[in-house]
N, CA and C atoms as an extended XYZ file, in Angstrom:
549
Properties=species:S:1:pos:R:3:atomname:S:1:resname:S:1:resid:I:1 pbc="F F F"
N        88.785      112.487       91.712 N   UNK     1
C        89.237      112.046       93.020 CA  UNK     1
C        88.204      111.081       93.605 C   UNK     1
N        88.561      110.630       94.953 N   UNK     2
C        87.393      109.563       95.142 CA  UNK     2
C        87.624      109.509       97.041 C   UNK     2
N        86.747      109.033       97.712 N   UNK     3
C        87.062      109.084       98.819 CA  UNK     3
C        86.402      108.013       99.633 C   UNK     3
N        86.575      107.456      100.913 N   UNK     4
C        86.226      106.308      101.678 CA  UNK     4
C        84.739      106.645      101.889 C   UNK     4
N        83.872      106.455      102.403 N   UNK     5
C        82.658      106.485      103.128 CA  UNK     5
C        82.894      105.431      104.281 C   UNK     5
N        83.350      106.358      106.207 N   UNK     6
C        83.163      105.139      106.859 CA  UNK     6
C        81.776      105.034      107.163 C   UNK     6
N        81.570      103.581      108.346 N   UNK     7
C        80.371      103.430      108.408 CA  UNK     7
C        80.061      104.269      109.668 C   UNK     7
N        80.684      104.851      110.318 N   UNK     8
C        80.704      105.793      111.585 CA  UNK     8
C        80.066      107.083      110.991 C   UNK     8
N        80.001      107.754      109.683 N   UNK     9
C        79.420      108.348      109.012 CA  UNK     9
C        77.682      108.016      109.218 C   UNK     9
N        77.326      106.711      109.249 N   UNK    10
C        75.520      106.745      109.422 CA  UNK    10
C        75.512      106.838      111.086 C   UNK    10
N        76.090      106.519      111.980 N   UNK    11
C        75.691      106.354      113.222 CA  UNK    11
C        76.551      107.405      114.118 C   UNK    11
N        77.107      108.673      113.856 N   UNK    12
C        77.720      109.766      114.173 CA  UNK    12
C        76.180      110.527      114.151 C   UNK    12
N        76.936      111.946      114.854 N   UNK    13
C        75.747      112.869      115.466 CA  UNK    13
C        75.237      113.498      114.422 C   UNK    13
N        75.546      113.215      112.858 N   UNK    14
C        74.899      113.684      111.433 CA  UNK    14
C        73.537      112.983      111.426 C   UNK    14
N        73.296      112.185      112.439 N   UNK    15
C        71.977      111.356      111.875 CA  UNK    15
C        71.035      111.901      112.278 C   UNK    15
N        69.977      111.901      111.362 N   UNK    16
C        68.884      112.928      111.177 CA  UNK    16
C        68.649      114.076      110.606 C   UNK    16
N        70.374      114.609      110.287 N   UNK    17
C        70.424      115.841      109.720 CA  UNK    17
C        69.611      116.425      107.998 C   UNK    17
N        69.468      115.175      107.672 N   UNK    18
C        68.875      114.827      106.234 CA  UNK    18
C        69.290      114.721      104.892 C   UNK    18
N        69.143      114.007      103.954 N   UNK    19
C        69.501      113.896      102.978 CA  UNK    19
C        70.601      114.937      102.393 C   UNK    19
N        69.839      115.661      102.064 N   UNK    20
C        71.157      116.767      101.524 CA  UNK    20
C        72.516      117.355      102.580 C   UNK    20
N        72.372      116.889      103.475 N   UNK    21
C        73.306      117.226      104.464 CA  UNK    21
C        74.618      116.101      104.465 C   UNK    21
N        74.102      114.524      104.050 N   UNK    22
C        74.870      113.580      103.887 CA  UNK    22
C        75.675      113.775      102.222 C   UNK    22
N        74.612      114.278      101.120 N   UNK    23
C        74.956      114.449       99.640 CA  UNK    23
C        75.697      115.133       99.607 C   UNK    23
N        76.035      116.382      100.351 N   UNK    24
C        76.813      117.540      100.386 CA  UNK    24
C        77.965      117.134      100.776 C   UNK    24
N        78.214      116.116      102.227 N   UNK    25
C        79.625      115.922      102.886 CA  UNK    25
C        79.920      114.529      102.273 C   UNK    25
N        79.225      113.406      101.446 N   UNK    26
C        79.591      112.578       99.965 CA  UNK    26
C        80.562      113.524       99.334 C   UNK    26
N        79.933      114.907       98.525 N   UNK    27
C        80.637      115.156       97.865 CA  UNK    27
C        81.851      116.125       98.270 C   UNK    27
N        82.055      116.243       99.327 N   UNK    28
C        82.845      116.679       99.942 CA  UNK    28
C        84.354      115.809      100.267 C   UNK    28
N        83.681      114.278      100.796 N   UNK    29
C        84.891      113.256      100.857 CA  UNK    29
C        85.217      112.950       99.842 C   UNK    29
N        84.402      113.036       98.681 N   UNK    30
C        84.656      112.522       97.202 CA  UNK    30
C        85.916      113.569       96.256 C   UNK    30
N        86.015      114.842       96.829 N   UNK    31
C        86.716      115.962       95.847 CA  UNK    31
C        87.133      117.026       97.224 C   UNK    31
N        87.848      116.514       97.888 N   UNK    32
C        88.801      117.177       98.982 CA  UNK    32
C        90.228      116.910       98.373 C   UNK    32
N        90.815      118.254       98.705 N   UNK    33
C        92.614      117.805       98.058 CA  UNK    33
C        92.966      118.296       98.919 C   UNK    33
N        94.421      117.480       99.055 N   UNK    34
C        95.443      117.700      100.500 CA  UNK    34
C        96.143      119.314       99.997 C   UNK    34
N        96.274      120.072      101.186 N   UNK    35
C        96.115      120.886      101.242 CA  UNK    35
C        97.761      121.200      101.993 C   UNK    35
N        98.604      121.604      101.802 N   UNK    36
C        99.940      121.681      102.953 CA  UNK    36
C        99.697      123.032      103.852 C   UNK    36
N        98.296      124.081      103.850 N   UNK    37
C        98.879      124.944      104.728 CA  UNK    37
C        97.669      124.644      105.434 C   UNK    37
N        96.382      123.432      104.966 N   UNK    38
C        95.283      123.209      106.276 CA  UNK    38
C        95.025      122.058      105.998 C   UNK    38
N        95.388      121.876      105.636 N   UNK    39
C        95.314      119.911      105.844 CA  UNK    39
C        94.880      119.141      104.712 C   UNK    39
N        93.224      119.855      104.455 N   UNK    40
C        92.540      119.443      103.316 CA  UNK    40
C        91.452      120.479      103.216 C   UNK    40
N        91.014      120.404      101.708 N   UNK    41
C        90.678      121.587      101.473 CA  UNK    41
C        89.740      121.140      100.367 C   UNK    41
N        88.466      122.010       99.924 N   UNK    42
C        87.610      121.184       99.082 CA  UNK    42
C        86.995      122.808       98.751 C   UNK    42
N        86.363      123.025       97.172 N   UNK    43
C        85.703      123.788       96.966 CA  UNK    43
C        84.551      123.628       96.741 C   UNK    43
N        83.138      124.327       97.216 N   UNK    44
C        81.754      123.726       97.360 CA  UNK    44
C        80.845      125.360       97.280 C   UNK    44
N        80.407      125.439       95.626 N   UNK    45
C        79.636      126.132       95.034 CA  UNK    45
C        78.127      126.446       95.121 C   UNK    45
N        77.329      126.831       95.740 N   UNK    46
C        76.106      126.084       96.166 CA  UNK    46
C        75.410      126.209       94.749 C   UNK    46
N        75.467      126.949       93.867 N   UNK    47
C        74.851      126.838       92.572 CA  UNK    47
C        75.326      125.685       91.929 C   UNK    47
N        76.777      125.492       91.604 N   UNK    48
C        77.086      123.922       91.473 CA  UNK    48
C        76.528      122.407       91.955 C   UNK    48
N        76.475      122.481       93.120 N   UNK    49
C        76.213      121.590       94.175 CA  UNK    49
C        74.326      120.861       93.599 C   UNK    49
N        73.725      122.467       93.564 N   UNK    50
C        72.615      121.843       93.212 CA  UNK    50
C        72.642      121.273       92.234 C   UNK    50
N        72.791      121.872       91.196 N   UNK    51
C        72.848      121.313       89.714 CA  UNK    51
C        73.176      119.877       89.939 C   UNK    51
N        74.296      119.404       90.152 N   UNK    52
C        75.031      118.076       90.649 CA  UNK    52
C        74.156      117.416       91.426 C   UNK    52
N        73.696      117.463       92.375 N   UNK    53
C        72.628      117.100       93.629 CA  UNK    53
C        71.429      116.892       93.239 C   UNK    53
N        70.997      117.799       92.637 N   UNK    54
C        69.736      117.505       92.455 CA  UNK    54
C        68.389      118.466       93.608 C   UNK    54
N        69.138      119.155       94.143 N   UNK    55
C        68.178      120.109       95.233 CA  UNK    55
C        68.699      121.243       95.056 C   UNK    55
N        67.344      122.229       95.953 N   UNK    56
C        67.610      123.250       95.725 CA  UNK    56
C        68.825      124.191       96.544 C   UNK    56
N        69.447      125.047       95.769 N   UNK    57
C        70.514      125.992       96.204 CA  UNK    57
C        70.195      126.103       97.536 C   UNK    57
N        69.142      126.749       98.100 N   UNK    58
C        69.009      127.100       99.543 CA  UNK    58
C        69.011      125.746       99.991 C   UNK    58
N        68.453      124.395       99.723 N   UNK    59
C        68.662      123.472      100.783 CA  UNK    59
C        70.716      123.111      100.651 C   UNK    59
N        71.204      123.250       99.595 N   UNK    60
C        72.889      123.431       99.631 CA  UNK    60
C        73.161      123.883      100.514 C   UNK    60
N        72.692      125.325      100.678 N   UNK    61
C        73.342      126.079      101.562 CA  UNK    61
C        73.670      125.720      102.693 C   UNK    61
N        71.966      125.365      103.292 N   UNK    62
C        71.483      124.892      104.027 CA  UNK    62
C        72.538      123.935      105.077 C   UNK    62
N        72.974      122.958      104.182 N   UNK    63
C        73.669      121.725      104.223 CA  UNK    63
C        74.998      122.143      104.501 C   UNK    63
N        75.473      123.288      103.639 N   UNK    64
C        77.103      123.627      104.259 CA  UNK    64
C        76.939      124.677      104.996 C   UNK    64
N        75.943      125.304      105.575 N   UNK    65
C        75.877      125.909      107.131 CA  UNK    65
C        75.966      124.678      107.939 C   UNK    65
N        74.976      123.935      108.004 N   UNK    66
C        75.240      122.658      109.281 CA  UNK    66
C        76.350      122.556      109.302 C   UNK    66
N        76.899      122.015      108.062 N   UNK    67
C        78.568      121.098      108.360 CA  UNK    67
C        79.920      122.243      109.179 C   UNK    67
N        79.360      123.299      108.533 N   UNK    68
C        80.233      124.823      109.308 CA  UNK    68
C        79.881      124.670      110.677 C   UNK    68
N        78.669      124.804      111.185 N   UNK    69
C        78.300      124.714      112.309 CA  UNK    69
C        79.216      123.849      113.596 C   UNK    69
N        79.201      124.558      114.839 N   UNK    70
C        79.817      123.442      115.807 CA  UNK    70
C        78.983      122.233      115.945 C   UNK    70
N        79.303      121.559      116.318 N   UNK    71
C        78.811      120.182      117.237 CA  UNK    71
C        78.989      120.196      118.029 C   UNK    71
N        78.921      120.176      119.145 N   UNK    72
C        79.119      119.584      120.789 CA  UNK    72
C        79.031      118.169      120.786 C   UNK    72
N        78.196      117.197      120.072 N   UNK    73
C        77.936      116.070      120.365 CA  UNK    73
C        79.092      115.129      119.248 C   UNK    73
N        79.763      115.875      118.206 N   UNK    74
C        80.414      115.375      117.354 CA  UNK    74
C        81.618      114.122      117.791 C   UNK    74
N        82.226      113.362      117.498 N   UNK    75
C        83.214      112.338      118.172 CA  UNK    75
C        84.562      113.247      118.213 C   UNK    75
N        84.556      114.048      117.620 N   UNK    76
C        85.716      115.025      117.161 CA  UNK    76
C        85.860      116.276      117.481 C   UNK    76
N        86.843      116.697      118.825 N   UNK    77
C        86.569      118.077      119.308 CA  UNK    77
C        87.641      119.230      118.482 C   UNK    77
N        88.031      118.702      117.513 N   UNK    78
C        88.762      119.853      116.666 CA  UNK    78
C        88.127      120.313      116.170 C   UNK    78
N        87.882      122.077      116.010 N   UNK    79
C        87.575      123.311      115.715 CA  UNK    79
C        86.205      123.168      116.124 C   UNK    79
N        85.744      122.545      117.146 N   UNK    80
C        84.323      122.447      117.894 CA  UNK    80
C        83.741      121.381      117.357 C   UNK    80
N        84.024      120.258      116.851 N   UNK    81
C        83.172      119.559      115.798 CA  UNK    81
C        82.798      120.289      114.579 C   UNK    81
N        83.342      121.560      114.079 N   UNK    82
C        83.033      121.209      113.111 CA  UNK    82
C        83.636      120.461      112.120 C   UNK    82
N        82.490      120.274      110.732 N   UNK    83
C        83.523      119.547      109.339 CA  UNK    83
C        83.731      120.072      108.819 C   UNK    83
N        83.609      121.473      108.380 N   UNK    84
C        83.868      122.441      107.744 CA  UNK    84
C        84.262      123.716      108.677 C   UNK    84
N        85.666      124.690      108.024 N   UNK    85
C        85.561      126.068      108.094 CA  UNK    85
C        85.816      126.529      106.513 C   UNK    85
N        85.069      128.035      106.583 N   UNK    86
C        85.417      128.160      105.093 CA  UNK    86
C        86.380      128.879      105.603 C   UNK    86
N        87.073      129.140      104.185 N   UNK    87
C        88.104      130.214      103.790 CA  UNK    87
C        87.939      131.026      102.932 C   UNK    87
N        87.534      130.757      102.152 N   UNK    88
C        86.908      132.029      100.922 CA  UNK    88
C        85.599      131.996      100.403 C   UNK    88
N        85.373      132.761       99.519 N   UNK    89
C        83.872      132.877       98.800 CA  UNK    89
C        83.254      131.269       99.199 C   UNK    89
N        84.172      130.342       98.219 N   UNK    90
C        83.451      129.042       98.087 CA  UNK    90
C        84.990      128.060       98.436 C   UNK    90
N        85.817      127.857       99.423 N   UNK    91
C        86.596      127.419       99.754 CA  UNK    91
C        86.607      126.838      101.365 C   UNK    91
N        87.079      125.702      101.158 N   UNK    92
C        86.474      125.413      102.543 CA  UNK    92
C        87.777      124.126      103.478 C   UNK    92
N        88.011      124.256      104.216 N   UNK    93
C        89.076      123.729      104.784 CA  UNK    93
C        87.842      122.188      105.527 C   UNK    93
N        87.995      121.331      105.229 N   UNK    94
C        87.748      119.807      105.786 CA  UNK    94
C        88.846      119.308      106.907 C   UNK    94
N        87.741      119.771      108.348 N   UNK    95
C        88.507      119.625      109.717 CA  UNK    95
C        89.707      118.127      109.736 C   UNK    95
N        88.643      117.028      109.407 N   UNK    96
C        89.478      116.000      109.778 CA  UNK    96
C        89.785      115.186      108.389 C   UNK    96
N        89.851      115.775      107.421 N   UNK    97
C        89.881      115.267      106.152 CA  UNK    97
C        91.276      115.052      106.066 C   UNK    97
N        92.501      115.209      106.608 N   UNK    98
C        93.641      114.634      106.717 CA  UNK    98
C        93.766      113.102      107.738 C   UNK    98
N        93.282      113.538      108.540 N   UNK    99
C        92.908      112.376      109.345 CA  UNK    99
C        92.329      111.328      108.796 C   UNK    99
N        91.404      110.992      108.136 N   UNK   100
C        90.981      110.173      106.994 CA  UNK   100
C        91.326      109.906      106.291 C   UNK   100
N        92.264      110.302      105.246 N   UNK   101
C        92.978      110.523      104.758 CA  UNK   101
C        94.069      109.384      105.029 C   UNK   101
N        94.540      109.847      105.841 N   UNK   102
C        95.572      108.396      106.568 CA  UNK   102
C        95.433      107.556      106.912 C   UNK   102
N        93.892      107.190      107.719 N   UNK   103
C        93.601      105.760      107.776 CA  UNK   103
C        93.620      105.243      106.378 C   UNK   103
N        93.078      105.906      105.473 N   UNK   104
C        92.886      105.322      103.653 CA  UNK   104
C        93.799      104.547      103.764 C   UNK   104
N        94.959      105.616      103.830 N   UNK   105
C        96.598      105.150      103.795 CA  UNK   105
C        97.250      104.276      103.914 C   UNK   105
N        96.656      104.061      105.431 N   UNK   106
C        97.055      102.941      106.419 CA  UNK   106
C        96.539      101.693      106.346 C   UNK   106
N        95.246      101.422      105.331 N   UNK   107
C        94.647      100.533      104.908 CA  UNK   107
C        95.141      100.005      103.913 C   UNK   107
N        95.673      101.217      103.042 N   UNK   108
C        96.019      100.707      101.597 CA  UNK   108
C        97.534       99.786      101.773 C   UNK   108
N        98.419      100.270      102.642 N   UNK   109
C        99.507      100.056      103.191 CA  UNK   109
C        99.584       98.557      104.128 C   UNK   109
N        98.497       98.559      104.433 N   UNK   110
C        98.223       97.021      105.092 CA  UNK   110
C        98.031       95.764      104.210 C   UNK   110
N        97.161       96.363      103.291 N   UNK   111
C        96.842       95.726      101.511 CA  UNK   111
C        98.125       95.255      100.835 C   UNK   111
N        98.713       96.662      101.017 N   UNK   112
C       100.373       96.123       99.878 CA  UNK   112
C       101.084       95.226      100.714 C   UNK   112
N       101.250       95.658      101.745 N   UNK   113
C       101.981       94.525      102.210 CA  UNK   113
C       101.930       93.083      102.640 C   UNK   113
N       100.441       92.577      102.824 N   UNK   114
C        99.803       91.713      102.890 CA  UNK   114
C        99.918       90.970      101.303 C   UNK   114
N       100.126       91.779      100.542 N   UNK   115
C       100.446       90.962       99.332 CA  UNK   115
C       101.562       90.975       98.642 C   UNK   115
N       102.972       91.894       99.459 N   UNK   116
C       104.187       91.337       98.920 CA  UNK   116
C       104.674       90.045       99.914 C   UNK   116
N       104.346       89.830      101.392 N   UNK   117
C       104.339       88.928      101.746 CA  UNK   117
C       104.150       87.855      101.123 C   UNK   117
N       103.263       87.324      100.799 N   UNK   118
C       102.303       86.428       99.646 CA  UNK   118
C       102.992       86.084       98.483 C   UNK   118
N       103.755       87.360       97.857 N   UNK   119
C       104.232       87.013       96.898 CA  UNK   119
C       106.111       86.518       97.295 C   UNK   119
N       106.231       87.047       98.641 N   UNK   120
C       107.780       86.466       99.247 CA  UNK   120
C       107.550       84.957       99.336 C   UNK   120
N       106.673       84.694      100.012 N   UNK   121
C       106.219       83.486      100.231 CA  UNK   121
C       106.060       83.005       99.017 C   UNK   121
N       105.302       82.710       97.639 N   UNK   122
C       105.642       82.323       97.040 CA  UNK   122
C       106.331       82.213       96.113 C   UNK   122
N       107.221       83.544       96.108 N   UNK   123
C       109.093       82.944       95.475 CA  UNK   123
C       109.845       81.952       96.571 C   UNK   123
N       109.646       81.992       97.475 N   UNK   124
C       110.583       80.907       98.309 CA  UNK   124
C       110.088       79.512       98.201 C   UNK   124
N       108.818       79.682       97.961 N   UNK   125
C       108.280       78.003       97.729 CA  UNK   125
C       107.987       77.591       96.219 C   UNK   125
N       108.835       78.340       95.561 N   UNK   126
C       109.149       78.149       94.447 CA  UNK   126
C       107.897       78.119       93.803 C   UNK   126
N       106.890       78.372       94.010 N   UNK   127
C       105.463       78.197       93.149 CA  UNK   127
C       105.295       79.256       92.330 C   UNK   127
N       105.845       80.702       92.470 N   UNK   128
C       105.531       82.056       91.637 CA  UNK   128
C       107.070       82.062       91.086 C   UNK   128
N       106.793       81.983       89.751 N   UNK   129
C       107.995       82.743       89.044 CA  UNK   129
C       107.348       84.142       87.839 C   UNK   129
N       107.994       85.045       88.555 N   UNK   130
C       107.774       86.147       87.324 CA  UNK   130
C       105.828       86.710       87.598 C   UNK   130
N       105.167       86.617       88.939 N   UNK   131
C       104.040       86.592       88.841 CA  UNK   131
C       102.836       85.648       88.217 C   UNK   131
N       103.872       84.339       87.482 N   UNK   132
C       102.382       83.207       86.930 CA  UNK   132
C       103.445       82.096       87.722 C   UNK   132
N       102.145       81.247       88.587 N   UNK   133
C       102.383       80.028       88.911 CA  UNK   133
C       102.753       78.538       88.176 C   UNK   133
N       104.049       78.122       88.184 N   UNK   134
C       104.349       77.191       87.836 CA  UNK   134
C       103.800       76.048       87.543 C   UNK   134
N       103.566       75.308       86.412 N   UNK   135
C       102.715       74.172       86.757 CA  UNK   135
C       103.739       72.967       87.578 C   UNK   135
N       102.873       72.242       87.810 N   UNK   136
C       102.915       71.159       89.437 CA  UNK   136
C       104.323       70.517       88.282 C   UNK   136
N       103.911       70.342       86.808 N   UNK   137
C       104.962       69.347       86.197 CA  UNK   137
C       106.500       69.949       86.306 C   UNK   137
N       106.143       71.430       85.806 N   UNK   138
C       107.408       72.385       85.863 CA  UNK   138
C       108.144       71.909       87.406 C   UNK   138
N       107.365       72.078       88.302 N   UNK   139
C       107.981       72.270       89.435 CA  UNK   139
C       108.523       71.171       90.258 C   UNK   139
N       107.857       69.463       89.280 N   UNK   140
C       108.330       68.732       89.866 CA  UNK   140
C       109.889       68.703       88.791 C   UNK   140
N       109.873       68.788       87.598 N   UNK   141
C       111.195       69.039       86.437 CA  UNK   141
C       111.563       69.259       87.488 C   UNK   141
N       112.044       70.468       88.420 N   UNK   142
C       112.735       70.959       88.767 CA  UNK   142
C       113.476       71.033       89.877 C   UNK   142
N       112.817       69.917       90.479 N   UNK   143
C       112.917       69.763       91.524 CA  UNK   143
C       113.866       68.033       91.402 C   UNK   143
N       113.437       67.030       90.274 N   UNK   144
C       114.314       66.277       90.042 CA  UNK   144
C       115.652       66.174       89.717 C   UNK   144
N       116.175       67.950       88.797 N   UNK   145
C       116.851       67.596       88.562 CA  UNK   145
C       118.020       68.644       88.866 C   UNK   145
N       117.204       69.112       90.323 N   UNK   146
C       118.071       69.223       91.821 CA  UNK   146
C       118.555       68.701       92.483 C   UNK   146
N       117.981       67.809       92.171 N   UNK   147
C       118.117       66.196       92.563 CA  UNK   147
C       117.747       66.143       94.358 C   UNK   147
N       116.246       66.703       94.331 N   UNK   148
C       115.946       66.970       95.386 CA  UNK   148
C       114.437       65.956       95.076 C   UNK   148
N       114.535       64.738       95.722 N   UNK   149
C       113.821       63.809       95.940 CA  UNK   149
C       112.448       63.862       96.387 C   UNK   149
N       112.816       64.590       98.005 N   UNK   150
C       111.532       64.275       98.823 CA  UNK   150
C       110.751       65.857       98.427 C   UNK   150
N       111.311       66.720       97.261 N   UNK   151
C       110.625       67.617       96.723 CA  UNK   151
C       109.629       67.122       95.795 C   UNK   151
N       110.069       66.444       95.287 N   UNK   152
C       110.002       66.033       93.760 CA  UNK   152
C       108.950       64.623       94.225 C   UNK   152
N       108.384       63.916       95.226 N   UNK   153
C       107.838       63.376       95.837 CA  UNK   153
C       106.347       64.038       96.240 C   UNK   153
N       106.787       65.346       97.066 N   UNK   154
C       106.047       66.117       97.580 CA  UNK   154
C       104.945       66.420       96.389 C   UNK   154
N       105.941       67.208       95.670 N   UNK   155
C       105.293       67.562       94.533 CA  UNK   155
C       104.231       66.757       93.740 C   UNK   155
N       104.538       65.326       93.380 N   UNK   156
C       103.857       64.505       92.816 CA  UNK   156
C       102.384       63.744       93.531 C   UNK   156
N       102.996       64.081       94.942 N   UNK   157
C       101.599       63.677       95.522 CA  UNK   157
C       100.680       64.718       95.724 C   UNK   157
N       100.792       66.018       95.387 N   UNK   158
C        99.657       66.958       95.424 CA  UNK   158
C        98.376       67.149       94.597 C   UNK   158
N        97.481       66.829       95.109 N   UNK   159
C        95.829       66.831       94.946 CA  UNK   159
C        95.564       65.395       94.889 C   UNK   159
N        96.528       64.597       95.114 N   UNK   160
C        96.150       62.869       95.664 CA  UNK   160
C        95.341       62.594       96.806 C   UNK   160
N        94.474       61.443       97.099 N   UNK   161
C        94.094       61.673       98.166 CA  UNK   161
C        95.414       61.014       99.400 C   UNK   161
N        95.135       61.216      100.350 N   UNK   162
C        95.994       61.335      101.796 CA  UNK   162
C        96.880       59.830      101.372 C   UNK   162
N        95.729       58.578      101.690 N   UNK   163
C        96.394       57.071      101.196 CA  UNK   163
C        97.260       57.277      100.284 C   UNK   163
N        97.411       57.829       98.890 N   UNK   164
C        98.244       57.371       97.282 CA  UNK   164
C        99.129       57.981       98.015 C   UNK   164
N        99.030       59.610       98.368 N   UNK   165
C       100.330       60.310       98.773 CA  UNK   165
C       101.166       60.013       99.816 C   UNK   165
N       101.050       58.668      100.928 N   UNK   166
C       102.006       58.383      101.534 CA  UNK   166
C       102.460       57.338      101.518 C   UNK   166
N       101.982       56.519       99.951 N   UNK   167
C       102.740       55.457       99.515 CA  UNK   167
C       103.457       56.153       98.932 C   UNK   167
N       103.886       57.572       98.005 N   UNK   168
C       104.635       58.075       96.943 CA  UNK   168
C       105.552       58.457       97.954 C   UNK   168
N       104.777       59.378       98.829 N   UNK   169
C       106.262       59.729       99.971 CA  UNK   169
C       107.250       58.608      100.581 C   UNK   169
N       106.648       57.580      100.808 N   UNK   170
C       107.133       56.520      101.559 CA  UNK   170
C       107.733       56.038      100.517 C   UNK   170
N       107.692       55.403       99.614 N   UNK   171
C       108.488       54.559       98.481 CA  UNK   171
C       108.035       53.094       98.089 C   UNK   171
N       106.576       53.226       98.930 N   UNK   172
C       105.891       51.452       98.927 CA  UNK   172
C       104.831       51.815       97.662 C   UNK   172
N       105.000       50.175       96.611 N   UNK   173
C       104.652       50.504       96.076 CA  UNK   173
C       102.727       50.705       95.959 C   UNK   173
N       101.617       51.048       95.394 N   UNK   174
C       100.477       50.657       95.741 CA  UNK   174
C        99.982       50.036       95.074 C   UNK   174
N        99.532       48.698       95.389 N   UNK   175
C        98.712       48.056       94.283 CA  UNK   175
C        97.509       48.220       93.508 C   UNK   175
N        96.986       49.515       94.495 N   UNK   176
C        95.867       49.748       93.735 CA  UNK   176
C        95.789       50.150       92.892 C   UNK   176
N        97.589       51.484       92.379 N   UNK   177
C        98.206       51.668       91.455 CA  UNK   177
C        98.506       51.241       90.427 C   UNK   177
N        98.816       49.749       90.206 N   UNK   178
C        99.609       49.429       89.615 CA  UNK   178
C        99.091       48.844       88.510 C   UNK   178
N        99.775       48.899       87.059 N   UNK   179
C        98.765       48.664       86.139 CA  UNK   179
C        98.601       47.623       85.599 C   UNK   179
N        97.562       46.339       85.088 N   UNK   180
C        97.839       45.067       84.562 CA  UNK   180
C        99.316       44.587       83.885 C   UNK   180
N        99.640       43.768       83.695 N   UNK   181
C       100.978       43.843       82.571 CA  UNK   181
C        99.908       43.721       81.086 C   UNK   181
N       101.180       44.498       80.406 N   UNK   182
C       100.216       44.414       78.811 CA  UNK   182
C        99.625       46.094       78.747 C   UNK   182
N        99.938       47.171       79.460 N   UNK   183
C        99.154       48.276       79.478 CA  UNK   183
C       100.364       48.835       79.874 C   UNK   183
């Protein structure tokens, strides 16, 4: 599993709490599963934890007493601030870990759609077919023999500079264009 780290995480009322207090609720956002009868739910071993961590069991502990603990100063007044209640031996319900959860969501959801847009947009401007972009030649083919002119114009003057492309649009010819006779 894998989980966000916001940045409200360093500058929330955890600061100062110390190292293993941040490693512990890492691995906490990292291996929380949605939970349908508390929201979200994460299991946290303190003999595990160390091993994984790298500190000792009692500073684990240590670390998921705080997070159990209320806050008063926390941004979040559900179940007192805390981030943790347990539920069993080593089971532990993550207060706002649904809540997070959905911003993910709501991010990821902003993402997709920001890029089927993108991709509406370019089926209508005919530039994406099938997910690979057309080349400029394809698209002018295709546009000639639509018999769509000021496409097929358009088309030909792209990556010209400004001058060539509004002699091609216009229909004048350019001499700067034009090639000796004999060539």
């Amino acid at each position: 599993m894998f989980g966000k780290i916001f940045e409200s995480l360093f500058t929330g009322s955890m600061v100062g709490a110390g190292s293993h207090v941040f490693a512990v609720w890492s691995y906490v956002i990292a291996n929380q599963r949605p939970d349908r009868k508390v929201g979200s739910q994460v299991d946290l071993n303190p003999r595990l934890l160390a091993a994984i961590i790298g500190e000792k069991q009692e500073r684990i502990q240590e670390a998921i007493d705080f997070l159990c603990s209320p806050d008063p100063e926390s941004r979040s007044r559900a179940e007192g601030g805390r981030r943790l209640v347990q539920l069993g031996q080593f089971s532990y319900k993550v207060v706002n870990g649904e809540k997070y959860r959905q911003i993910r969501n709501e991010e990821e959801r902003r993402i997709q759609n920001r890029e089927a847009q993108q991709r509406y947009r370019d089926k209508k401007s005919g530039k994406k077919v099938g997910g690979l972009f057309k080349s400029r030649e394809q698209r002018f083919v295709q546009a000639v023999e639509d018999g769509n002119e000021a496409l097929a114009n358009e088309i030909a003057s792209e990556g010209l500079p400004s001058s060539e492309s509004k002699n091609l649009t216009s229909g004048q010819p350019d001499a700067s264009n034009t090639l000796p006779k004999g060539f």
